[in-house]
C-alpha positions as CSV (number, residue, x, y, z in Angstrom):
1,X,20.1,8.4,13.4
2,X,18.2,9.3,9.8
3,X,15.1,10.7,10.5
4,X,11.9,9.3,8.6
5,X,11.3,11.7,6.0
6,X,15.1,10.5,5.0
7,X,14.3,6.5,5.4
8,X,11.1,7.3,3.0
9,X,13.9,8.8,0.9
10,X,16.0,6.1,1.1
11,X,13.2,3.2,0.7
12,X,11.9,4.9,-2.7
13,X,15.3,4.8,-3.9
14,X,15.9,1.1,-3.7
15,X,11.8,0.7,-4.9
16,X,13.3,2.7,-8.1
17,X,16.2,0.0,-8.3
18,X,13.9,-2.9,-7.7
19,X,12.0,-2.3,-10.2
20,X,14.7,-1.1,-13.1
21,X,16.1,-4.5,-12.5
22,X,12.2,-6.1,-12.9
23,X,11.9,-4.2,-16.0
24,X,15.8,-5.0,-17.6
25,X,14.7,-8.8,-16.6
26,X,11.3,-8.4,-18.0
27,X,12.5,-7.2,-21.1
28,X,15.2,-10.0,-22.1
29,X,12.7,-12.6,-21.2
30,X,10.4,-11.5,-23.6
31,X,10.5,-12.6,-27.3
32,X,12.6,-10.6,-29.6
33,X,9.1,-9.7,-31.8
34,X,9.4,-6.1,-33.4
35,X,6.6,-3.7,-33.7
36,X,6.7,-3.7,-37.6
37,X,2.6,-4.4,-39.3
38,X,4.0,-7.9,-41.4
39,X,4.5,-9.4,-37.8
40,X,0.6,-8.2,-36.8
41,X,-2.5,-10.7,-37.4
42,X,-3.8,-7.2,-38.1
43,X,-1.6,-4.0,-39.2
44,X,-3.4,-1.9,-37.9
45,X,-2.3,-3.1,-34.5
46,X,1.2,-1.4,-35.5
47,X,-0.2,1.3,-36.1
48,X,-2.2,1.7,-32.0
49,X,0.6,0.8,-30.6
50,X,2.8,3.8,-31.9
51,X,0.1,6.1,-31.3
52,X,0.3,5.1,-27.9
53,X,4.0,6.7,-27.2
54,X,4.0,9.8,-25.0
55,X,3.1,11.0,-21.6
56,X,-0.3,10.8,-20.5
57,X,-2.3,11.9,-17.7
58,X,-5.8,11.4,-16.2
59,X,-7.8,9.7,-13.9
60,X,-8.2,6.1,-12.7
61,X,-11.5,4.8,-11.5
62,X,-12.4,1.7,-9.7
63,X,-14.8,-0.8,-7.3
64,X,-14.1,-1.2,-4.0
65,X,-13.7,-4.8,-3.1
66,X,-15.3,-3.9,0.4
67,X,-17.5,-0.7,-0.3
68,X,-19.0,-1.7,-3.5
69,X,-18.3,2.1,-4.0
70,X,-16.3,3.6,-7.3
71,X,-13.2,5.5,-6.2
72,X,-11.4,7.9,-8.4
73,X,-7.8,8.9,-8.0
74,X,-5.4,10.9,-10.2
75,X,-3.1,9.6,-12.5
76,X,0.1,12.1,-12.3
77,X,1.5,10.6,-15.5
78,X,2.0,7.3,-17.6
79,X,4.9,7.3,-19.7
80,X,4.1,5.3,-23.0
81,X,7.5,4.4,-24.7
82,X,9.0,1.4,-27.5
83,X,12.5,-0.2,-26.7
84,X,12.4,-2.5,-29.7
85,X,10.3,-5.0,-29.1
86,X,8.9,-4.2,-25.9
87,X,5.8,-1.3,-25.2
88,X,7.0,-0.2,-21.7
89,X,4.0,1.8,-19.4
90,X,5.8,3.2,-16.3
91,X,2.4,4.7,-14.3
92,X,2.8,7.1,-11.2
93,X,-1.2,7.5,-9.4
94,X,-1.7,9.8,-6.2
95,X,-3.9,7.6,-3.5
96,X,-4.3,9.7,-0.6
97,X,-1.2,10.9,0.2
98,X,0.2,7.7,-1.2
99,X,2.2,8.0,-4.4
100,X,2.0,4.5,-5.9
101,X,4.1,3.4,-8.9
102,X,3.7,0.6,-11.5
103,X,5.3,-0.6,-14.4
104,X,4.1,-2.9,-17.5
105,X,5.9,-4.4,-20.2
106,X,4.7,-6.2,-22.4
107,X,5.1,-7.3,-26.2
108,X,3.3,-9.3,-29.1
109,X,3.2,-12.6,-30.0
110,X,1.8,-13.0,-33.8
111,X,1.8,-16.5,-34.2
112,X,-0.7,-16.7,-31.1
113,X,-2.0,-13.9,-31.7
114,X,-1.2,-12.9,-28.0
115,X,-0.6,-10.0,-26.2
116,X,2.0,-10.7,-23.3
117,X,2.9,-8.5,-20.6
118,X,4.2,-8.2,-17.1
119,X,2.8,-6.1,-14.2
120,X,5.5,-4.5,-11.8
121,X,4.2,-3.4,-8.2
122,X,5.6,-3.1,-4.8
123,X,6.6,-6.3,-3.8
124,X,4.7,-8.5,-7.1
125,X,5.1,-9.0,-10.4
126,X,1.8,-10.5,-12.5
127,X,2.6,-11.9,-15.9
128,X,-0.5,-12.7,-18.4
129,X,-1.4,-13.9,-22.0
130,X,-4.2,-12.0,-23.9
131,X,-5.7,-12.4,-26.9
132,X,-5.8,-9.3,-28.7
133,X,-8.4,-7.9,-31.1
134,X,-9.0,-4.6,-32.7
135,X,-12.1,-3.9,-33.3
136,X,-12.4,-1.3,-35.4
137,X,-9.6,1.7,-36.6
138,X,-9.6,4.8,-38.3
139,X,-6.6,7.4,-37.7
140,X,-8.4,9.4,-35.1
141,X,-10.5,7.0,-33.5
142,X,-9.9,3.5,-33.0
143,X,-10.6,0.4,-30.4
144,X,-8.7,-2.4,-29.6
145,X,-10.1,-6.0,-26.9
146,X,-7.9,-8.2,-24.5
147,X,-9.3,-11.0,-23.7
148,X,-7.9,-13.6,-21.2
149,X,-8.8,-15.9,-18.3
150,X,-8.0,-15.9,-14.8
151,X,-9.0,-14.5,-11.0
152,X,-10.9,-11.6,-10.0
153,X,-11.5,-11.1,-6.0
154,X,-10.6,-14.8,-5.9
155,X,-13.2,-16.5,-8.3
156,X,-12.6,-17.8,-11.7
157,X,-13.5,-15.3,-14.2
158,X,-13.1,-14.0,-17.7
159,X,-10.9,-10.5,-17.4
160,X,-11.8,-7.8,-20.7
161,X,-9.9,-4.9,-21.0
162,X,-11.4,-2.6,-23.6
163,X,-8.9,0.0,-25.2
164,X,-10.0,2.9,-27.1
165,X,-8.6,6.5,-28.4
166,X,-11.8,8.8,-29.9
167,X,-9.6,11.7,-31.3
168,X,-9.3,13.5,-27.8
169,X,-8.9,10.7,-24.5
170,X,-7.5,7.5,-23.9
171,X,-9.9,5.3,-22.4
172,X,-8.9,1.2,-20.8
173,X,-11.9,-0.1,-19.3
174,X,-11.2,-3.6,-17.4
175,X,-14.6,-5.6,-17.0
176,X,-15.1,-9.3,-15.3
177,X,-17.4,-11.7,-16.1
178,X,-17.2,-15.0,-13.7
179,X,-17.2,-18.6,-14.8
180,X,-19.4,-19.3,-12.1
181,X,-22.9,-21.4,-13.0
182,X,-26.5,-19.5,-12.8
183,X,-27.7,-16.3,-12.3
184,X,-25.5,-13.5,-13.5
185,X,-22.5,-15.4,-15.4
186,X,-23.1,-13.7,-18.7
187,X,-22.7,-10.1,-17.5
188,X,-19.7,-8.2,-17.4
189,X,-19.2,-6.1,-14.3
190,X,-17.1,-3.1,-14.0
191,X,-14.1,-3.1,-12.3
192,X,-11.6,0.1,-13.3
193,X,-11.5,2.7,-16.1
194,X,-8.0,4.4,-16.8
195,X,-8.8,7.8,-18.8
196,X,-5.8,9.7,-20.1
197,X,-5.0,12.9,-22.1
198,X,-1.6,14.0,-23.9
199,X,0.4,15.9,-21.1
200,X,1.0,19.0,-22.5
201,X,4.7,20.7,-22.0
């Protein structure tokens, strides 16, 4: 009989299957768009999203559902690459003893103006639209908006992810604001920050 240390084994073999055949899917459902700056509402965008190839590492904070509390946990690595037309994030964080593992593809649409990507994790897949803006760019420092509707916790709400790169760390900060009438619907309310560095070696 295999022990459990080998069924673990076993189980994150097939995980690492599963989700090689999400992302070979993923990717030929995707429209053929290049990353090339005449195909970009803005160039610049071309520009970001080859910056972003590399491995990365850092932290991940976010808010507890239930404790209202901020948790941070390591990010062991996030490997940024470009297949074509695809930017493909393959993400590895340390939870507790818990190794969890994610994987986003995702690609542009330029006559939409959208940015569309699928979210790979044990046992889902989330696909979503955003439109995509960069607010402002220089070489060293740049930062870049998603904007999109959908669900936070359940409710109706407005989802921002904020991307930005100021010479030294990566920094994605995901806010919510709900659609909700009355008090408080203007306000965008923290929900996770992703800070990476260049992995070194």
């Amino acid at each position: 009989m295999a022990s459990v240390a080998q069924m673990h084994r076993w189980f994150r073999r097939q995980k690492a299957v599963l989700v090689a055949g999400f992302a070979t899917a993923l990717i030929i459902m995707l429209p053929a768009i290049g990353w090339t700056q005449t195909e970009s509402t803005d160039p610049n965008l071309a520009k970001i999203v080859q910056s972003l190839v590399g491995t990365w590492q850092g932290t991940l904070e976010y808010r507890d559902f239930q404790s209202d509390d901020r948790v941070r946990i390591p990010v062991q690595s996030v490997e940024m690459s470009i297949h074509g037309n695809i930017l493909l994030r393959k993400f590895i964080f340390q939870d507790g003893n818990n190794q969890v593992d994610r994987l986003s593809v995702a690609t542009y649409d330029p006559e939409e103006n959208v940015w569309r990507e699928a979210y790979v994790g044990d046992g889902f897949v989330e696909t979503y639209d955003s439109k995509i803006r960069v607010i402002s760019y220089r070489a060293q420092a740049w930062r870049m908006e998603f904007l999109r509707d959908g669900e936070d916790n359940g409710r109706a709400a407005i989802l921002r992810e904020t991307m930005s790169w100021d010479g030294t760390k990566l920094t994605s900060l995901n806010e919510v604001r709900y659609k909700l009438t009355g008090r408080g619907e203007k306000r965008w309310q923290f929900r996770n920050t992703l800070t990476l560095t260049p992995r070194k070696g």
